[in-house]
N, C-alpha and C positions, 0 to 999 in steps of 0.2 A: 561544309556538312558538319551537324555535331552529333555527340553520343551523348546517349541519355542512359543514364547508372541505375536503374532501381533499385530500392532495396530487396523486393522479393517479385516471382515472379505475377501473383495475381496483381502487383496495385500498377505494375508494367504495361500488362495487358491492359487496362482501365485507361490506362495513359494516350498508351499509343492509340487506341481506338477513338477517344475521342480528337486528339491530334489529327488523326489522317481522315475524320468529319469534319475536321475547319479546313480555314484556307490557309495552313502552315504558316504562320505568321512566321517562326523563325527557318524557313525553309525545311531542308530535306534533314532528318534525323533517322539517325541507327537506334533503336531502343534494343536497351540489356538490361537483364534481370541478376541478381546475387541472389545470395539466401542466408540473410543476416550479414552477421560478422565473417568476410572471408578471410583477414589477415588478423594480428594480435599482437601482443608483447611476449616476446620470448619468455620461459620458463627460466627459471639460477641454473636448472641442472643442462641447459640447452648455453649456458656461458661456459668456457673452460675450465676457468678459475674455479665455480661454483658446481663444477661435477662430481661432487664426492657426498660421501655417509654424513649425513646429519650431524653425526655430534663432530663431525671433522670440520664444517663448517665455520670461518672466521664471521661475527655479524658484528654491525649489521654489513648484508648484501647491497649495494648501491652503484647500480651500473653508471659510467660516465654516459655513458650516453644509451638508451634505451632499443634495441635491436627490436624487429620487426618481420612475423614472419608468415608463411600461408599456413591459415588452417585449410584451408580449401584448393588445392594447389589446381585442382581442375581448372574452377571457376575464376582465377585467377589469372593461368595461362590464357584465356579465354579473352579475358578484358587486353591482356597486353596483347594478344595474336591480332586483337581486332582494331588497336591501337596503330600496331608497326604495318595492317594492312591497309586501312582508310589513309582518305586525307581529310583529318577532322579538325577545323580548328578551334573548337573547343570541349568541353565535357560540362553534361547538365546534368548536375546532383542531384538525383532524383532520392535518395534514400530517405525515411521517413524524416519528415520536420520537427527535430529534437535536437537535443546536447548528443546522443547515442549515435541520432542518425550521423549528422555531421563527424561525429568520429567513424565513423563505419567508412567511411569516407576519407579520414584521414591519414585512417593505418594504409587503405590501399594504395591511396596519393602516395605516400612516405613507402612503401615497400616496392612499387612500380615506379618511381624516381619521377613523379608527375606536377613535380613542383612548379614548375615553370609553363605549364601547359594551362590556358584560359580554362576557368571553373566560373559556370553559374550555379546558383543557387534556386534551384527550383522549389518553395515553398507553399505546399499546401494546406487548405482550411477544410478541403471537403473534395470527395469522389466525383461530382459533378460533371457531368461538362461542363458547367458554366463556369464551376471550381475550378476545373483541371485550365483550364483557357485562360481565366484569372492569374492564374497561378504564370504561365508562360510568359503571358505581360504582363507581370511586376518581376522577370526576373534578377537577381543580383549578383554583384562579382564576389564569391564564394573568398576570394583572400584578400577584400578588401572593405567590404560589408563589414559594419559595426557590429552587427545583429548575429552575423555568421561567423567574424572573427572572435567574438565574444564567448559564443558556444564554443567553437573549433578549442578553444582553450581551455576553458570550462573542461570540456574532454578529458584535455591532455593532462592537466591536470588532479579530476577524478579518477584517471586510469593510473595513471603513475604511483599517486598516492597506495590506491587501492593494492596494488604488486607488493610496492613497500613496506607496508602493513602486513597485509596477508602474509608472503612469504617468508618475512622477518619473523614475525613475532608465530606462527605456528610451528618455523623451528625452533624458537626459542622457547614454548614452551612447552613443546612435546618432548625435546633430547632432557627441561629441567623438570618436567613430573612424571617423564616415562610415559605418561597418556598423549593418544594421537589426537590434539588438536587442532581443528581450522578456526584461526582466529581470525574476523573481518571487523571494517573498521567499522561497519554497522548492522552486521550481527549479533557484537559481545553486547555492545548496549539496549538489541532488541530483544535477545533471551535474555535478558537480566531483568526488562521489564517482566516477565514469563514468570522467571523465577522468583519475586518480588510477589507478582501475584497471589502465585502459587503456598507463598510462603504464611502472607500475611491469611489464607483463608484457614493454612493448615493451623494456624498457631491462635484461629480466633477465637475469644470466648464470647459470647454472648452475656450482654448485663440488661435487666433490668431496672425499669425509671417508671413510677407512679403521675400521671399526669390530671388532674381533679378537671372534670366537663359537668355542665350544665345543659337541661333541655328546659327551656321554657313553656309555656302550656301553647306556643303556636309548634307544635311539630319539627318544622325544618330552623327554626334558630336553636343552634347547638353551639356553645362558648367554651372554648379552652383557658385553664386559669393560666397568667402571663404577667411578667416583670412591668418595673418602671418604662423601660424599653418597648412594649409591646412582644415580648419574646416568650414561649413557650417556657412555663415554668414547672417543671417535672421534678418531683422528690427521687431521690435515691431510696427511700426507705417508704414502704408500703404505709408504716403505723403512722408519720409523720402526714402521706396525703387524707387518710382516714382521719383525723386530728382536724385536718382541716374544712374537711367534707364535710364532718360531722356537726359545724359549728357555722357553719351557711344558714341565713334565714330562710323565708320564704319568698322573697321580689327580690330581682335586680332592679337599679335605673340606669337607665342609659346615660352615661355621662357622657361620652360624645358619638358623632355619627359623620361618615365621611361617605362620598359618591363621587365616583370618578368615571368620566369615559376613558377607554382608554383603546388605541388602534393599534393593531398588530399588520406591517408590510407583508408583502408574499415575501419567500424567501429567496436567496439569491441564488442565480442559476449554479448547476451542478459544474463541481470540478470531478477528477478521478477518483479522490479518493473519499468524496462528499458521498457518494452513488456509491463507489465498493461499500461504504459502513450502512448505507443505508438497507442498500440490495440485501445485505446481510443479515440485516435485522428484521428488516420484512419479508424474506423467502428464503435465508439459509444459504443463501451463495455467498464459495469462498471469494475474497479480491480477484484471481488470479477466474475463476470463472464469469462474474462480471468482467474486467476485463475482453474476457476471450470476448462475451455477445457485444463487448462494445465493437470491438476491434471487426467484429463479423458484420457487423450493420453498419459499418463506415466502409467498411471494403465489397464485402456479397452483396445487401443491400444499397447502397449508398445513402442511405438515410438520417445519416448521424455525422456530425462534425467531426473531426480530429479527434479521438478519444485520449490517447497518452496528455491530458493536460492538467498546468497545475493552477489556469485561468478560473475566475468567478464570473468576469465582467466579458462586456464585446465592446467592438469599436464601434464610432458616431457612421463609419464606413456599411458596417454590418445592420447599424441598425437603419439606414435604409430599406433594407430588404425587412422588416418585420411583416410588412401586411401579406409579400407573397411566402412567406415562411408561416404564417399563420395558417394559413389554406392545408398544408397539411397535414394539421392538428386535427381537421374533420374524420381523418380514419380515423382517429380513437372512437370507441364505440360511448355516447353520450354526451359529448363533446357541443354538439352543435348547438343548443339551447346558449351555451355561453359565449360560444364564436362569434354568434349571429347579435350578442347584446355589447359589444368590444366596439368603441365608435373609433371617428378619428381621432377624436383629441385624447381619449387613453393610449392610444399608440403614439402619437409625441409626448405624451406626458412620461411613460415609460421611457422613450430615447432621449430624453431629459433626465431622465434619473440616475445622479451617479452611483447610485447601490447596483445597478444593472448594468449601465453604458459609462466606461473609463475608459479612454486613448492608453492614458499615463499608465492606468492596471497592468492592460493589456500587454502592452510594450516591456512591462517588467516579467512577465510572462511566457511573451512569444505570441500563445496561443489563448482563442479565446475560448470563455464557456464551453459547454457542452449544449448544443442545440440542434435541431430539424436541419434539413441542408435543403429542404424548397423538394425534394421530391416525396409525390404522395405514398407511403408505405403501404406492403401487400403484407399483414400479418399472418397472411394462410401460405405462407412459404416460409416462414419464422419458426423455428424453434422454442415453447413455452418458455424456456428464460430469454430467448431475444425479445419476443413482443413483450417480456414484462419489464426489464429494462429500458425498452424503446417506450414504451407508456411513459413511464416514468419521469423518460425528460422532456417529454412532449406536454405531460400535465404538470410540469416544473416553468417551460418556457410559459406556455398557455396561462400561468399562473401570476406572472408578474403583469399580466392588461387588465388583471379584474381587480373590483377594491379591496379595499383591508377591511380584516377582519376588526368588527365593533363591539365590544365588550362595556357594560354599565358594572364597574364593582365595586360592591358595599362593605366596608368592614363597620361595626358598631361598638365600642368600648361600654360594658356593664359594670357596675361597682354593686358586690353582691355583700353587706359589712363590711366594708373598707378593700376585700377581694376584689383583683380587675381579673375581668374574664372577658374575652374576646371574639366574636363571631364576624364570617368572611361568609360573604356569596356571591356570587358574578350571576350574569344572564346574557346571554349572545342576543345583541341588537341587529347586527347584519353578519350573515357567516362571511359574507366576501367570498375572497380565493378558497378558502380552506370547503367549500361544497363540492369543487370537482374531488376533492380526494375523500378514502372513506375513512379516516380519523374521525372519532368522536369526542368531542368538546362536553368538559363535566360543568355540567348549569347547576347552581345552587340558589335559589331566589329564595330572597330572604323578606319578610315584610316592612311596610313602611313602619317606621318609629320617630319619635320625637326624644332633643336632647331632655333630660328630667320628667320622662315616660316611667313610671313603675308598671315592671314587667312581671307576672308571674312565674313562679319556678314549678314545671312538672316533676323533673327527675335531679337527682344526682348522682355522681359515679364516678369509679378512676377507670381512669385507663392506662392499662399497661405500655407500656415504650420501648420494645425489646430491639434493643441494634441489632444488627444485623451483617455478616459478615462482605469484605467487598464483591462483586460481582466477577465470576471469572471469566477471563477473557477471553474471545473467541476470535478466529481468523479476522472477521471484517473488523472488532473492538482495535483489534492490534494497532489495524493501520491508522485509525483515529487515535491512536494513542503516539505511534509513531511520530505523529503529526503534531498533537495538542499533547506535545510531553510535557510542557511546560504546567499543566496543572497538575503533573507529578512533584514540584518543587514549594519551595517555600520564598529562597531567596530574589526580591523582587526585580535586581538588576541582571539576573540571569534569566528570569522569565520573560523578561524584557525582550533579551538576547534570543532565547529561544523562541517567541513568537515571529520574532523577524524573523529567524534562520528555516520557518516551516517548517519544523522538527527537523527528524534524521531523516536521511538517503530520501532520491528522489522520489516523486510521486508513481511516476511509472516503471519502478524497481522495486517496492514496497513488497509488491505481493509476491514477486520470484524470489525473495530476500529470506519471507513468512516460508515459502515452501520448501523451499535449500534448508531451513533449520527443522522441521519434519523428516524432511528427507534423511539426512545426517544422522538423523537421533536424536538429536538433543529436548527434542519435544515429542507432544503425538497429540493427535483430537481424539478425545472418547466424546461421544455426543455431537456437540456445539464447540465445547469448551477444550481449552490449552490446556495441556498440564505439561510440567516440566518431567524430563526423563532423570536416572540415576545417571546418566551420563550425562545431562545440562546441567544437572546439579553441580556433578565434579569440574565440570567446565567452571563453571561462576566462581564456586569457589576455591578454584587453582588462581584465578584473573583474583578473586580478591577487590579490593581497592584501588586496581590498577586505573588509570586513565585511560585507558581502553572503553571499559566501561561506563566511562563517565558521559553521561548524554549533554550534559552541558558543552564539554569539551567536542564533541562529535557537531554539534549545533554551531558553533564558532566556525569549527572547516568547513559546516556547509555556507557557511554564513562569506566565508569567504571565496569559495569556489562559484556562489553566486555575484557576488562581485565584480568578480574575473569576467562573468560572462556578460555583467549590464557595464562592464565598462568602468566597473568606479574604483577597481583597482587591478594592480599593474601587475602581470604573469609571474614575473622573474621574482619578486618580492615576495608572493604567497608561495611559490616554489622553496625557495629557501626557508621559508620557515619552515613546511613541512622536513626539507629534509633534518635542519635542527631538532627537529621533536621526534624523527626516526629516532636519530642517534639517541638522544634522550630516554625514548620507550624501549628501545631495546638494553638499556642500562640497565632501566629499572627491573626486566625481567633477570638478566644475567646477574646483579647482583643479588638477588632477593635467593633463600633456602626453601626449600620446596621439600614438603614427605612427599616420596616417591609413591606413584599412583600401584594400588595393587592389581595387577593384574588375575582376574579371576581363570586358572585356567580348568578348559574344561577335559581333559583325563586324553584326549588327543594330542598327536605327537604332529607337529610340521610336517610335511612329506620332500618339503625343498629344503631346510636348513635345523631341522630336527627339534627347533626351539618348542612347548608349549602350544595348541592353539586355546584362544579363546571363543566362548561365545558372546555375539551379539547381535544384535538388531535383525542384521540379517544374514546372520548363520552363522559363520567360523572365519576367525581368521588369525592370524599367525601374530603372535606375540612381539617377533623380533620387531614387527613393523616401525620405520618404514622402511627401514634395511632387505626387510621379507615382506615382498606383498601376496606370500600366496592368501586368497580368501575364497573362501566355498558358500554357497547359500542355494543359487539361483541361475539355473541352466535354460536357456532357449527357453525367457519367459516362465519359465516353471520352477517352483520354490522346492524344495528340496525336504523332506521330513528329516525328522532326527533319525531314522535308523536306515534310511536311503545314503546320510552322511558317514553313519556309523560304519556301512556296509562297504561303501566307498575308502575310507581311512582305514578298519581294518582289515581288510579281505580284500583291497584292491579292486570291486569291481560290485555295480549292482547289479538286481534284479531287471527286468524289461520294466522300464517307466513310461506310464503312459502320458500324453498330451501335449508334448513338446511342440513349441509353434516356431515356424519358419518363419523367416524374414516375408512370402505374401501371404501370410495368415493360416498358411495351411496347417495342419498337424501330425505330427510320425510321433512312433514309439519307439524308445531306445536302451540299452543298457548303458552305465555309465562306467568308464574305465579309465587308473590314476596311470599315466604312462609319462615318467621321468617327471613328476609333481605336478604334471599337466591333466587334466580332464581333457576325456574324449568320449565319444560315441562309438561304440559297439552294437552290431546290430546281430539279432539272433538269425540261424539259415531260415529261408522263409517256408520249409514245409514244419516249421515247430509253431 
């Protein structure tokens, strides 16, 4: 008999049902559910050595060996009770198919002593039945698999690091600027992208550039004057374009003419974070709520592949199935006109394509695209942003069997007295892919001309060139930035580096990564848009020029932690160097001088150690911190006003507040009262 692990309990239920519809290929199985991470890596203040006050701390902290413990102590007991009562011989990894899941997996192996106990590796592509059954029969031996050992490490490795960093350097540099810092190894470099933003819009100026156009007496030929190069030639100075405006005849000739076809591919299927930037841009959804509809249409629905991917391509495996994965593209509502014109030989010629179909991609991946899983979708059980995500990759996959788009474009080169002035116009010869979406394609048709044509001049004119400040960033911008940091740089051998490394932190962390730095303070959305807070600011610049911050340096570790997991380099080797560059970054904090952060206080007195409280974010909290964690804001889901806190600190007790919500939704009214720096609830006799 074996046990089956899931990671939670809906994708369990899915499991097992379709299991106990086939003919149990691998016999009789126990299925168990967790719910996420049940175990983890111990806290410093959970080692003996490391239980004291912050500034008592010697750093950096570097356990010999890394202790492991239940956050879940239930669920926990549960797996061992049902362990020491079967007679299982082995355990089927059911937790999601990632580097996360595999660790979720690893902390429990290593804290339940199940090292030694057979592990398969149950690997999904999709909710199915036909998926969940595939999946059964290709399963593999979890500590001896290339693929699973690769991750499994990859893991231990990101987890490790991540402690190391984090715990290190946020005591290092909250006891050296007095500010409570959480530093992460891929936070400090994602607010700093924020703060960079933020900075270069606040500090923009706007300049003006004179640019000289022509209109010829056919209407739509309009020419911009342009260098030896064919490049936009704009004066700095108004007088100098008028100068030259003013001394234009009246014909241009055309001194050359060019025509080109040129075809544009569909594009390549949707990864994670291809779909968050997009979803974003065209409906306002943050990552973390695409995300959720994906994750909800792979699991509720089963209609969607594997979501957490950081795949473009699919396998020559997968792309057998295209014709009956097509079929249910027809739910989309206009779809079939283009279904019904997709022959055969567009669908080999597509699983011939390696912009679409790569083994080798694949395999560096794990997982593939984002695409249909073969069942027809019921959109009137979808929630608006499910079905509009769900569209989305359905008219993304749909899009690589039809042709490319055709485009005829004209540029014409005019010499108007020795001036070269320049006119561009395309015309869409076949829309191809780009008709199932509603994008609109700007057509400019320009008329026929001959080289050594004299053209008439209708008009002339400048035109103003006002720059324009950079675009600020918004949730979904981030994670495309995250990713494509590399056109953040200049130097070409680190761009190099960073396009290999897929920017910072994984694809499927991105967005919990964006919301923890909301969360915290260190940012906020007004609108659309990111702005940095007066605490991300002090943040940045306490960090400084640290390597912390440094995205290149961040792109390197990931660079190697992917490594680790395709196998092409060795655990123990990337291990040590991180911990070399621990000790190293923590140097650099300890030695560096720091002005001490001011704490603003706001005229409240601690109620547990008397220090100062200040305000922020989200209410009050005690200055000594981390020494003192009393903090007030936020009682049973309800925020707290300023003179509900006021009444509370000095008068020891409030008024009857109303709307306090219980753990099942319900609502009581209560008064609040500080008893030995503790909050409590007081409730008035009930005939008042």
């Amino acid at each position: 008999m074996l046990l089956y692990i899931a990671e939670k309990p809906s994708t369990m239920i899915l499991v097992k049902k379709a299991y106990e519809r086939s003919n149990k290929p691998c016999g009789d199985i126990t299925f168990v559910a967790l719910a996420g991470h049940v175990c983890g890596l111990m806290e410093p203040k959970e080692y003996s050595q490391w239980n004291l006050k912050w500034k008592d701390l010697k750093l950096p902290m570097v356990p010999d060996s890394f202790r492991i413990k239940s956050i879940k102590p239930d669920l926990v007991k549960k797996i061992r009770d049902l362990i020491k009562s079967g007679d299982y011989k082995g355990i089927i990894v059911g937790t999601d198919s990632d580097v996360e899941g595999n660790g979720i997996y690893a902390l429990l192996e290593k804290n339940l002593h199940l090292e030694k106990m057979k592990a398969y590796r149950f690997f999904e592509t999709d909710l199915t039945d036909k998926g969940i059954m595939d999946s059964f029969k290709n399963l593999t031996d979890f500590h001896t698999c290339p693929r699973d050992v690769g991750m499994t490490q990859a893991f231990w490795i990101r987890a490790q690091f991540d402690w190391l960093i984090g715990f290190n350097l946020s005591v290092a540099y909250t006891v050296k600027t007095g500010m409570l810092m959480r530093v992460g190894r891929v936070k400090a470099p994602t607010l700093k992208l924020v703060y960079d933003n933020c900075k270069a819009i606040d500090e923009f100026s706007s300049k003006s550039s004179y640019l000289p156009v022509i209109q010829t007496k056919d209407p739509e030929m309009v020419a911009t004057l342009v260098d030896e190069e064919g490049k936009d030639l704009a004066f700095p100075e108004l007088e100098k374009a008028k100068e030259l405006v003013s001394g234009l005849g009246p014909e241009a000739i055309v001194k050359k003419t060019e025509k080109k076809e040129t075809k544009k591919p569909p594009q390549r299927l949707y990864k994670l974070s291809d779909i968050q930037v997009e979803a974003g841009q065209k409906y306002g959804y943050s990552p973390d709520e695409t995300l959720q509809a994906l994750q909800s249409l792979y699991e509720t629905h089963k209609v969607m592949s594997y979501p957490r991917t950081d795949g473009k391509h699919l396998s020559s495996e997968k792309a057998k199935e295209f014709s009956s994965l097509l079929r249910t593209v027809s739910a989309v509502p206009g779809m079939e006109p283009y279904l019904s014109s997709i022959t055969p030989e567009a669908i080999q010629k597509a699983a011939a394509n390696k912009r679409y179909v790569n083994d080798e991609e694949v395999k560096k991946s794990s997982h593939g695209a984002l695409i249909p899983t073969g069942k027809i979708p019921d959109f009137s059980k979808m929630s608006e942003m499910e079905k509009n995500v769900c569209i989305m990759v359905y008219k993304r996959f749909l899009a690589i069997f039809l042709p490319d788009l055709v485009e005829e474009k004209r540029k014409y080169l005019l010499d108007v007295d020795g001036s070269l002035f320049v006119s561009r116009g395309s015309v869409i010869k076949d829309r191809g892919f780009t008709a199932i979406f509603d994008t609109k394609i700007k057509e400019l048709r320009l008329p026929d001309v001959s080289e050594g044509q004299k053209i008439g001049i209708a008009q002339k004119g400048i035109h103003e060139v006002v720059t324009r400040p950079p675009k600020r960033l918004t949730e979904a911008t981030l994670v495309d930035a995250m990713e494509d940091i590399q056109k953040y740089m200049t130097d070409r051998d680190l761009k190099k580096i960073m396009k290999e490394a897929k920017g910072i932190g994984m694809p499927s962390s991105r967005a919990q990564i964006i919301k923890d730095l909301i969360t915290t303070g260190y940012m906020e959305v007004k609108g659309k848009g990111l702005y940095i807070t007066q605490s991300g600011k002090d943040y940045i610049e306490y960090i400084g020029d640290h390597s912390i911050v440094n995205p290149e340096l961040s792109a390197e570790w990931e660079t190697h932690i992917k490594n680790v997991r395709q196998g092409t380099e060795a655990y123990e080797p990337v291990r040590e160097q991180i911990l070399g560059y621990v000790d190293q970054t923590v140097d650099e904090v300890m030695n560096r001088e720091f002005e001490v952060h001011e704490k603003k206080a706001s005229g409240f007195t601690c109620p547990l150690c008397g220090k100062p409280l200040r305000k922020t974010k989200f209410g009050y909290g005690c200055t000594g911190y981390p020494e003192c964690k009393f903090l007030i804001g936020e009682v049973a889901h309800k925020k707290l006003t300023d003179k509900q806190i006021s009444d509370l600190l000095t008068k020891g007790q409030t008024g009857v507040i109303k709307g306090f919500k219980k753990k099942d939704g319900g609502k009581f009214d209560a008064m609040l009262r500080l008893e030995n720096g503790k909050i409590a609830f007081a409730f008035p006799p009930r005939n008042q």
